[in-house]
N, C-alpha and C positions, 0 to 999 in steps of 0.2 A: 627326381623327387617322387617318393609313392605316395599313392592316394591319401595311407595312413598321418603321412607329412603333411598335406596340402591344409596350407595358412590361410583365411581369408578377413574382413572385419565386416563387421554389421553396427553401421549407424545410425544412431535413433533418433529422431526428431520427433517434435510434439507438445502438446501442451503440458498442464499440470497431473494430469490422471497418469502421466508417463516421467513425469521427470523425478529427480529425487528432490530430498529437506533435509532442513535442521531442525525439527519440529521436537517442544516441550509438552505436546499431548501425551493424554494417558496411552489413547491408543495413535502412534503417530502417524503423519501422511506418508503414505510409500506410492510412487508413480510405478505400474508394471516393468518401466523400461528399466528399472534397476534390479529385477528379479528373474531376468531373461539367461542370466548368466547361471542360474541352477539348471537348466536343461539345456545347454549348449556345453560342448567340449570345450578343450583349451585351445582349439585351433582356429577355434573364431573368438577375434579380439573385437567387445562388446564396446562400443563409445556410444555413451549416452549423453547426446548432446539436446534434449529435453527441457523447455524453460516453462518452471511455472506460468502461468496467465499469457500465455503466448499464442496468436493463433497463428494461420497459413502465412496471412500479410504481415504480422506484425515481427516475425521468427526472424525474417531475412534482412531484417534493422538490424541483428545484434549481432555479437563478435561471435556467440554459438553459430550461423550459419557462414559464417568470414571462417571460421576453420573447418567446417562442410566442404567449403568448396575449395579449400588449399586442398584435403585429405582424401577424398574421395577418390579409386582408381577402379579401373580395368576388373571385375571379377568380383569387385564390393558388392555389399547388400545395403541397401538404403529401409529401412520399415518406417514409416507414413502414420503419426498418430494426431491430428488437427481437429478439430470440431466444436468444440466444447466453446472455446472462444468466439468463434469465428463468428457466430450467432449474436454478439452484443452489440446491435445494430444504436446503442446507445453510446458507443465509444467508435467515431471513425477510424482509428488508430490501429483496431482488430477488426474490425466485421467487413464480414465477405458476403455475397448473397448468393446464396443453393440456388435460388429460382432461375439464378441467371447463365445463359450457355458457356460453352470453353471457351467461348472467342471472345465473350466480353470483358474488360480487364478490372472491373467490380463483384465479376461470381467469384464462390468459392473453387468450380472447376476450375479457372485459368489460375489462380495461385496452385492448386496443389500440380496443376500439370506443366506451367512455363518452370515454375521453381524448384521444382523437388522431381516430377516423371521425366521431364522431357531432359532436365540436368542432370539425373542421374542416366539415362540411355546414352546421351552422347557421352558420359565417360568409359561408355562400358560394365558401368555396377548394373545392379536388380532391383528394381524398387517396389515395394509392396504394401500395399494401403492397407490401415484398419481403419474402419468404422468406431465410431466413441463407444466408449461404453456406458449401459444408461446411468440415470439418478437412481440414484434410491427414492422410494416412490413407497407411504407411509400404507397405502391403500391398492398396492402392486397393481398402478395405472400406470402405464407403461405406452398408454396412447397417443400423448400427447408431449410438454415440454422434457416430460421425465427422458421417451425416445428420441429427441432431439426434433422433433419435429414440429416445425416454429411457423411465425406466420413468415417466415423471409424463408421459407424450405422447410424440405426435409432433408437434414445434411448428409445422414447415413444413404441414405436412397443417393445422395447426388454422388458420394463415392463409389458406389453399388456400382453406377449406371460408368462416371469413368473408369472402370476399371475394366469394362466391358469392351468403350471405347478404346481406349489404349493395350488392350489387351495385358493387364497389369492384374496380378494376382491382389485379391481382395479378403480380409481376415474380418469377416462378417462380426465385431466384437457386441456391435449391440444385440444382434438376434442370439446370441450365444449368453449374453450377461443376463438378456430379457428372459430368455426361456429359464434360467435358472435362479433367475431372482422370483421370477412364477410358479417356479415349483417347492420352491422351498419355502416360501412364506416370508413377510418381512418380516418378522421376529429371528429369524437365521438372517436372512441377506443384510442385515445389519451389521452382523459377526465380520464383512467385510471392509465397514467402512472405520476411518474414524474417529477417535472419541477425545473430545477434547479435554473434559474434567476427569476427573474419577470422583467417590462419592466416599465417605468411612461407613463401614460396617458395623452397626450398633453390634453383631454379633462374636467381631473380631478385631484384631488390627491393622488385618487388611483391607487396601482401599477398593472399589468397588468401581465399573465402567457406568459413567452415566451419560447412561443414552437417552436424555433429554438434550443430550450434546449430539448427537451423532451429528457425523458431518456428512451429506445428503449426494456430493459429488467424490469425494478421493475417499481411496482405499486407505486400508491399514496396509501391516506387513502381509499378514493372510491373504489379504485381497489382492493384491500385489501380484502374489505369488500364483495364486487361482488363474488372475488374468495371463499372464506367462505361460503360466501352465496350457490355458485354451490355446493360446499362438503356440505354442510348439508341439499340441496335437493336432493342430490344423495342418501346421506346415509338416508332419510327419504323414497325415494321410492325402497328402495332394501331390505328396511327391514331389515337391519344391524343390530345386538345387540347392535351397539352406539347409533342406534334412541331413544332406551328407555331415554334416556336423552336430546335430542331437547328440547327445548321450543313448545310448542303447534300453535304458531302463524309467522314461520318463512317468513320474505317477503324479497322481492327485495330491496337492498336498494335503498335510494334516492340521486338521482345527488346534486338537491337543497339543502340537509340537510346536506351532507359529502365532496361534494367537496368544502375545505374550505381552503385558503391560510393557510402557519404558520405563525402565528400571532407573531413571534420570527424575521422573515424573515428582513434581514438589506440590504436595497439595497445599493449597494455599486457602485460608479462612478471608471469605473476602462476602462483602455484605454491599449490593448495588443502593450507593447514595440516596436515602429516604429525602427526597428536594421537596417535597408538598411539607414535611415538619420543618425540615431546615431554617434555624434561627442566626442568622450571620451574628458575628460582633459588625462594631460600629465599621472596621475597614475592611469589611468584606461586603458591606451593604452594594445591591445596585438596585435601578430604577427602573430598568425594562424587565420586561416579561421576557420568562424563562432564561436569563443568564444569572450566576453565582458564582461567588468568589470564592476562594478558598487557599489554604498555602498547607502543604504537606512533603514526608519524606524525612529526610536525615536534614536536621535544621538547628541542630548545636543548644537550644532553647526548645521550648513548647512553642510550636508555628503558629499553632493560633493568640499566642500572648501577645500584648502589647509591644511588650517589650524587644519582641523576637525581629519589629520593624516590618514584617510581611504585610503588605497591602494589596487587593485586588477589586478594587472599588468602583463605581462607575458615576462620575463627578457630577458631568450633567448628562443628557440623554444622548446616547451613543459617543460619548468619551468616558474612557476608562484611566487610569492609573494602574498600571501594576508593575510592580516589583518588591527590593528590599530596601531600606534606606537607612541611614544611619550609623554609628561608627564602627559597631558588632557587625563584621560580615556574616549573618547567617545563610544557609542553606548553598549549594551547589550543585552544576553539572561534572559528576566524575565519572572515571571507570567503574568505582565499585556501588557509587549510593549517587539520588538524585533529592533535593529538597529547594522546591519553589513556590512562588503565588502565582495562581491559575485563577482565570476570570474565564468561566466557558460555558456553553449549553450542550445539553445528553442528547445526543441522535439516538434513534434506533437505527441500528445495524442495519437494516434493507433499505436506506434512502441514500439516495446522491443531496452532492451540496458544493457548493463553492460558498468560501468565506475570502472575505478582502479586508486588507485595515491599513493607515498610515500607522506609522510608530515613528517617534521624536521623544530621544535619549535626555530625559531632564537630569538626570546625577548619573555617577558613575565612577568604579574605582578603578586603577592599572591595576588587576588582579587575576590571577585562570581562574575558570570553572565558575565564572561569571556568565550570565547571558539573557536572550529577549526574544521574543519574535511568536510565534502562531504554532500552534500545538495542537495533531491531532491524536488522540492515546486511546489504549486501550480501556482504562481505568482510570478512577479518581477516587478521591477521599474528603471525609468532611468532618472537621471534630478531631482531629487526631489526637490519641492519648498518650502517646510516649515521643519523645525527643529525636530518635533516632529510628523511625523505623527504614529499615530497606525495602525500597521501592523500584524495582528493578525491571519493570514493564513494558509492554513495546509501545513506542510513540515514533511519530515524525515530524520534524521540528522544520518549518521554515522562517530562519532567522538566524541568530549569532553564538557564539559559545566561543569564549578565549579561551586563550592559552598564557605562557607571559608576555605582554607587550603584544600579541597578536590576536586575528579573530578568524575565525572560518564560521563559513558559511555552506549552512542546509546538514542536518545532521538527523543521527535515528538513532534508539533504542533498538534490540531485535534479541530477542532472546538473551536476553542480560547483558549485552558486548553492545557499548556505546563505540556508534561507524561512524567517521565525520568525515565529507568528502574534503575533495585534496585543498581546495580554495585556501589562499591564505592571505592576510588581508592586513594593514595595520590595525590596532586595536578601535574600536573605536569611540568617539569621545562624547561630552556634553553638548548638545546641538545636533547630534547628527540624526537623518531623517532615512527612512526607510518604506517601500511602500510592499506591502506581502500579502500574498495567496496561496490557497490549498484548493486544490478540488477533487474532489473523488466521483468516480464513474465507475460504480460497480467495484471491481477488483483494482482498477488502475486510481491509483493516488499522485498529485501531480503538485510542486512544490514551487514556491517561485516567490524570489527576491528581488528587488529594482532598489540598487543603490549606489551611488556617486556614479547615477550613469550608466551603470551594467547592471544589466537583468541576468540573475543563476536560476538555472531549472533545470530539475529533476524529477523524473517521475518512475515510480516503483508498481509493480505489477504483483498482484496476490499479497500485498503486507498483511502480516496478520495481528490482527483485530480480534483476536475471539479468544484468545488464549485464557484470558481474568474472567472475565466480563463478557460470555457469547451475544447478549443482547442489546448492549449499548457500546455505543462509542463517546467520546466527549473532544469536541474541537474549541478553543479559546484562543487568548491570550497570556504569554507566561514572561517571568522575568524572576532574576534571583542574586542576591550576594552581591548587593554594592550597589547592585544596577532599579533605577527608577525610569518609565516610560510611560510616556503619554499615548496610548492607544485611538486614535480619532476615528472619522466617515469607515467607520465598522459595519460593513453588511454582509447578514448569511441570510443567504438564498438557496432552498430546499429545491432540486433539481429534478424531483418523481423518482419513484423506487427503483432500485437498482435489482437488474435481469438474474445476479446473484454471481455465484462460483459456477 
């Protein structure tokens, strides 16, 4: 084989600033590790096995590192992208601690070097650290949490220092992102990150980036590309055995060529629920402070009409009622439309929470796209004016959703495609009880059912939440199309602000 031949792979691990999406932003999330492939040949085959909201500890959970370590051989390149996570000393699940040595098995050095340095040497591959790259930083303070430098470390620095140890090449990305987010101002370092709304243009019909959105940690495509771009002029002037595989002609990329709206992007007129005027009708009245009821979506009738049978009320002090009732099935959980009664309170977006509730099934029909259980969404609505509108949003649902004759459990929203895990269940009937929680820790949202004796739990990492509505969240109770439920011992507990993305 001539050199010209020689095959090799490079695989990529790391958190969200590295991995790819399906993202409906204006400007969407791109992780570097999917942009590596513009300055790399065809002779290095790129796997990017990168999971959003993943840190060092938490990576080697999931079936992305179970085929790491089937695939990894002799002559491979491993590149090392952790940090970002690893710091949410608010989630044991991720957090690692900088301050602490190689040998202790709670720093962040013995994760990146038991699992990833010292496993990729005994097989023979190359493993290569990078450093995170910063926040964007409104005021280019770059001193502090922007450079990862936390009170539990400073993470950059603890890679710096093992890399030194292990004598493992190191791709310095914060000093490299920092210096050029300081030179250029944050009005440009912005152009990098991205943007979740667009805005209309009184001037045109073009939509507009509004960077009241920007998003503070992940790239766009541009940004993406930039970051790529600094690791393949690193590894080209350090002489790296990965260089032999560059392309010959690597450049800078161009603003003008790559930053480009997504052409998918649906701007959506969407107006955050006015709750200080809000006048309920009689069955959406409740008693406690800050919770409201409401029922919206595709609901066959005007959802808030009498007639429509939607209730989300709250009877006596922390029992609720919600669902539909009566002979008219309105509203449903489908593929293409959702219309239900929501009993819920507005978080802002930077707080953790756990909510808990019993649920006890007073009516009910044998019918699909019926269902009940704990709802945390992106959006809500109040007043709705037309019958049918599509409400197609991201939520995470812990609780029920039939089918015919059948129920599954624990279900999501996620960019318009309703997922519902595999669980399949008989339907279930009048009497039956259920005891549910949500909690959320920052990125990580955690789901969980207790019924007839088995507890289902799921927990999702980075769901997004910002897509409608970048400022609020709303977590309740919901139910729809046949189904009535007693909601009881309802507590949400505000858990202190969440360390963020």
């Amino acid at each position: 084989m001539t050199l010209k031949q020689k095959t090799s792979n490079l695989y990529v691990v790391g958190d969200s600033t590295v991995s790819s999406f399906k993202d409906s932003y204006f400007y969407p999330r791109y992780g570097y590790g999917t942009q590596l492939k513009e300055f790399f040949t065809l002779n290095l085959h790129i796997h990017n096995l990168a999971m959003s909201g993943r840190s060092s500890k938490s990576f080697i959970t999931e079936k992305n590192y179970d085929i790491l370590k089937e695939s990894l051989q002799a002559d491979d390149f491993l590149l090392i992208g952790f940090g970002h996570n690893d710091e949410k000393f608010e989630d044991c699940a991720r957090f690692t601690d900088a301050t602490k040595s190689i040998d202790d098995p709670d720093s962040f050095a013995y994760y990146l070097n038991t699992y990833y340095i010292e496993f990729a040497l005994k097989r023979g591959a190359t493993p290569i650290l990078c450093t995170p790259i910063v926040r964007l930083n409104e005021k280019d303070d770059y001193a502090k949490e922007a450079a990862h430098k936390m009170k539990t470390g400073d993470y950059a620095a603890a890679i710096l220092q093992l890399g030194q140890v292990k004598n493992v090449q190191v791709i310095d990305l914060r000093k490299m992102t920092m210096e050029e987010y300081q030179q250029i101002g944050y009005e440009e370092a912005k152009l990098y990150h991205a943007i979740l709304l667009g805005l209309k243009d009184r001037k045109s019909p073009l939509l507009l980036p509004n960077f009241s959105t920007v998003d503070q940690t992940h790239l766009n495509l541009y940004g993406a590309k930039f970051v790529a771009y600094l690791i393949a002029k690193e590894i080209k002037e350090s002489n790296s055995p990965l260089s032999f595989y560059l392309k010959s002609n690597i450049k800078r990329p161009s603003k003008e060529e790559t930053l480009l709206p997504n052409p998918n992007y649906v701007f959506k007129e969407y107006v955050c629920p006015n709750l200080v005027a809000y006048q309920p009708k009689a069955q959406f009245k409740t008693l406690s402070e800050n919770w409201y009821g409401t029922a919206f979506g595709d609901c066959d009738q005007h959802p808030n009409a009498l007639e429509a049978g939607f209730i989300a009320k709250e009877i006596q002090t922390s029992m609720f009622y919600v669902g539909q009732y009566g002979d008219d099935l309105n509203g449903k959980l489908s593929l293409s439309t959702d219309g239900l009664a929501f009993l819920f309170q507005q978080i802002h977006i930077s707080y953790n929470f756990e909510m808990t509730a019993k649920a006890k099934v007073l009516k009910c029909h044998t019918t699909k796209q019926s269902g009940f259980g704990l709802m945390l969404r992106d959006d809500c609505y109040l007043n709705q004016t037309t019958q049918k509108d599509l409400i197609l949003s991201n939520y995470l649902a812990a609780g029920f959703l039939t089918g015919e004759e059948i129920t599954k459990i624990l279900f999501r929203r996620e960019n318009s495609n309703l997922i519902i895990e595999d669980t399949i269940l008989p339907m279930y009937k009048e009497g039956d009880t259920a005891e549910l929680k949500i909690i959320r820790i920052g990125q990580s949202i955690t789901l969980e059912v207790l019924y007839k004796g088995k507890k289902y739990i799921k927990t999702f990492y980075d769901f997004d939440l910002l897509a409608v509505d970048p400022s609020y969240m709303y977590v309740g109770m919901f139910a729809t199309k046949g189904t009535l439920v007693e909601f009881s011992s309802v507590d949400l507990k505000f858990l202190g602000k969440s360390q963020g993305a």
